[in-house]
N, C-alpha and C positions, 0 to 999 in steps of 0.2 A: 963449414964445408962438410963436417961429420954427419951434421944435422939434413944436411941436404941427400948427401950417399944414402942416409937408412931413408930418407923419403922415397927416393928412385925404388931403391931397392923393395920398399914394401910395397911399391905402385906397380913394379914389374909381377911381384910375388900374386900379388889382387888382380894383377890380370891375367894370368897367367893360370891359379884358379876359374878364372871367372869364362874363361874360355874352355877349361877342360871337366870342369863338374857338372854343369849342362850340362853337354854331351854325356857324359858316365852317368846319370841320373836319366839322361832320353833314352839310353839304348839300353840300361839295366830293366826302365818300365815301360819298353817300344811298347807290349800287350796293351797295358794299361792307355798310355795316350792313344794307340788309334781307337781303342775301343770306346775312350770318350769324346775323340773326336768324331768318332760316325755318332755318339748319341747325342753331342751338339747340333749336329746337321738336321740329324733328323727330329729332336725335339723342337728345333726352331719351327718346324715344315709341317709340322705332323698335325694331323685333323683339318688340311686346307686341300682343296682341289686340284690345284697343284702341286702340290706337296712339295719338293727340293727345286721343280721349276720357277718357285717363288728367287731362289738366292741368285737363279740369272735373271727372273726378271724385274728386280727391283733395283739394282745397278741400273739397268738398258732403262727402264722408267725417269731417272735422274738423268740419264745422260739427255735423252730425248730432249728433257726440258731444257737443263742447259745448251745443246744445240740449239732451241728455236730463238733462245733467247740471242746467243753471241750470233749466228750465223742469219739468221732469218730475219731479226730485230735490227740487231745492232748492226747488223751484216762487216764483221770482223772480219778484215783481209788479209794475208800470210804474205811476205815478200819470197822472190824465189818461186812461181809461181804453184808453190808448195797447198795439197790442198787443206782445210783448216778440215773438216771432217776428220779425217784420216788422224791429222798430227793433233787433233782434240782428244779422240776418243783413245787413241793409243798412251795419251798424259794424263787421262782424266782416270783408265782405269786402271793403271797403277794406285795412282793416289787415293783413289774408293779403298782399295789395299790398304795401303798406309790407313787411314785413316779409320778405318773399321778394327784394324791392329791394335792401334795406339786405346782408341774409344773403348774398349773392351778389355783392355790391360787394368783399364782402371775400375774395372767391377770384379775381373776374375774372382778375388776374394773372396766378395761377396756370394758371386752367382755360386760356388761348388763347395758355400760353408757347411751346407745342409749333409754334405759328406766327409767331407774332413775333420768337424765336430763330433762325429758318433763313433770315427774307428782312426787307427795309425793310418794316416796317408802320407804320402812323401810329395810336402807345398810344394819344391823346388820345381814342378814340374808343369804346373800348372799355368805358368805365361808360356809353356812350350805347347800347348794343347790350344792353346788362342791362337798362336802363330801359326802351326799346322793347320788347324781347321779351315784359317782365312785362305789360306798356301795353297790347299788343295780345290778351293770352288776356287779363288781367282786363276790357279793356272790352266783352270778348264777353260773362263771368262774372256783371258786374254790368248791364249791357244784360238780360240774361236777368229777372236777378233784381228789376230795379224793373219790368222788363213782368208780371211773376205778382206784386209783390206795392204798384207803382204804379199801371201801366197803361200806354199807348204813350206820353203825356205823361214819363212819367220816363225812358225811354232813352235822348233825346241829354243830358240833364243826367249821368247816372250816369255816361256814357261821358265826358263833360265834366272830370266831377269824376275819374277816372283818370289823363287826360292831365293835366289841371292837377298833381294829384300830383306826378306823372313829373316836371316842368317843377321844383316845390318839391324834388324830393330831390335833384334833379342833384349839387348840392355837398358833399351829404354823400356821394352817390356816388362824386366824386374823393377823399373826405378819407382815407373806410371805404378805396377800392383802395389808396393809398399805406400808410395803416397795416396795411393787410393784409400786405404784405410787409416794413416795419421793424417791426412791432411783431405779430411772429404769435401771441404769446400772447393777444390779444385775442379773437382767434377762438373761443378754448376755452371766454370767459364770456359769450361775444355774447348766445347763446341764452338764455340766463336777464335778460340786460339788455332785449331784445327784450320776452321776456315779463312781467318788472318793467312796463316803462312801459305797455305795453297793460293791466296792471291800473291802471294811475294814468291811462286815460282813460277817457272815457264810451261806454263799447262794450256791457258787459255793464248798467247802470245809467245813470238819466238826470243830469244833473250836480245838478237838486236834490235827489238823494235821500244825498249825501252830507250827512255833518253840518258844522256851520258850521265848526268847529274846524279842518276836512279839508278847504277848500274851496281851500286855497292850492296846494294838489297841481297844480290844473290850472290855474290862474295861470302855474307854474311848467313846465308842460309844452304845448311846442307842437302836438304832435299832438291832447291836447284841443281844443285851436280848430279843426283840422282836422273835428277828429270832429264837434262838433257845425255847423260848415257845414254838413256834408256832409247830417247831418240836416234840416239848415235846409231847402235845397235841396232835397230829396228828399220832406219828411214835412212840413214848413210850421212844424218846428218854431222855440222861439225862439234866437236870436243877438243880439249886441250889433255893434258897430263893433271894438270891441275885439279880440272874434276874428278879424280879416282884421291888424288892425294887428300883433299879436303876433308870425304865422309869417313876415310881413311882414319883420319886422326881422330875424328871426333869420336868414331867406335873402340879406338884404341883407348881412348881419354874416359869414355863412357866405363867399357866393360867391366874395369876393376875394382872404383868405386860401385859401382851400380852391385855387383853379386857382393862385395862387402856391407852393404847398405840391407842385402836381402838375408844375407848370415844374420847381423845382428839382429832383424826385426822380428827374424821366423819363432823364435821362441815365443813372441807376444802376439802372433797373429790370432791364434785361439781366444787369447782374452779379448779383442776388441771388437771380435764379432757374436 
């Protein structure tokens, strides 16, 4: 029983850190991350024609495709006579979010060794510079797109619902950058895990039109609950309690290990790049 109390107890203490030193490490070097966040944007952009118009239009490029395929192709129909454009592209470009977040956690390292190697920089901050950066073009992305397919009423919620994101990924953010550099095989099946679980949420389909049998899938996956918030909020569609309580736990479950996992590693990260 003793053995169990100092467990709680150091899992309350690790999250508890792991909530509040972020923040104290974001706002002590706000300068520094926006400064390398605008030079993320723009190094991505820089020497092409369109220069930052590329980061909206390479999203709208994907989406298109996937439209012609479900909608045009396969011609997927929405119960409710709910329209599948609308409730696609509103699930789709969240999850471009997610997924560009997570995909990119796991190179941080990498990409900003060429700086951290030559002078004091403070790591701890640097999955906060991934999140921001993706935070800021998607809440431009999805701002756009609940004004053509909500109205002005939907844009601070759409913008809402990105940051709030941001905030739920942070921990997988430190977990993905540490194992990005002990464990770099992961890298190689990311992309197919990525696109596994987006087929196991309610992005392309609405969650009743799974069959019963199949309904445990999204029980089991927390970006389901996300998704359909996301809908909730946006489309009026329905939600339980249950979807808030689900990602709930699991960011709670996440955060403490996850920034104790980034304490111990940060002394070796120098070495293994």
């Amino acid at each position: 029983m003793v053995k169990i109390l100092k467990l709680i107890k150091s899992w309350l203490f690790a999250t508890k850190n792991g909530l509040i030193e972020p923040l104290q490490y974001s706002y002590q070097h706000r300068r520094l991350i926006l400064m390398l966040a605008r030079r993320d944007i723009v190094g991505r952009t820089s020497g092409t024609m369109l220069g930052a118009g590329w980061l909206l239009l390479q999203p709208a490029l994907q989406l298109i495709g996937f439209w012609f395929l479900l909608d045009v192709v396969i011609k997927v129909r929405l119960t409710g006579g709910l329209s599948f454009l609308e409730y696609f592209l509103i699930g789709m470009l969240h999850w471009f979010f997610i997924a560009e977040v997570l995909q990119r956690s796991l190179s941080v390292y990498h990409e900003y060794a060429s700086i951290y190697q030559k002078m004091p920089f403070p790591l701890a901050i640097l999955p906060i510079i991934t999140v921001l950066m993706s935070a800021i073009i998607f809440s431009i992305i999805n701002g756009l797109a609940a004004l053509i397919f909500v109205g002005i009423s939907g844009v601070p919620i759409a913008i809402l619902n990105i940051f709030i994101l941001a905030f739920w990924l942070i921990p997988l953010c430190y977990l993905l950058g540490i194992v990005g550099i002990f464990l770099k095989d992961v890298a190689q099946f990311f992309p197919f895990l990525i696109s596994f679980v987006m087929y196991l949420a309610p992005i392309m389909y609405q969650p009743e039109m799974l069959p019963e049998s199949m309904k445990w899938v999204l029980d089991f996956n927390p970006f389901s609950d996300l998704i359909i918030l996301i809908h909730a909020g946006l489309q009026g569609l329905k939600w339980e309690a249950i979807n808030i309580i689900r990602p709930l736990i699991v960011w709670l479950l996440l955060l403490g290990p996850a920034w104790v996992l980034f304490r111990r590693s940060e002394p070796h990260i120098r070495e293994m790049l």
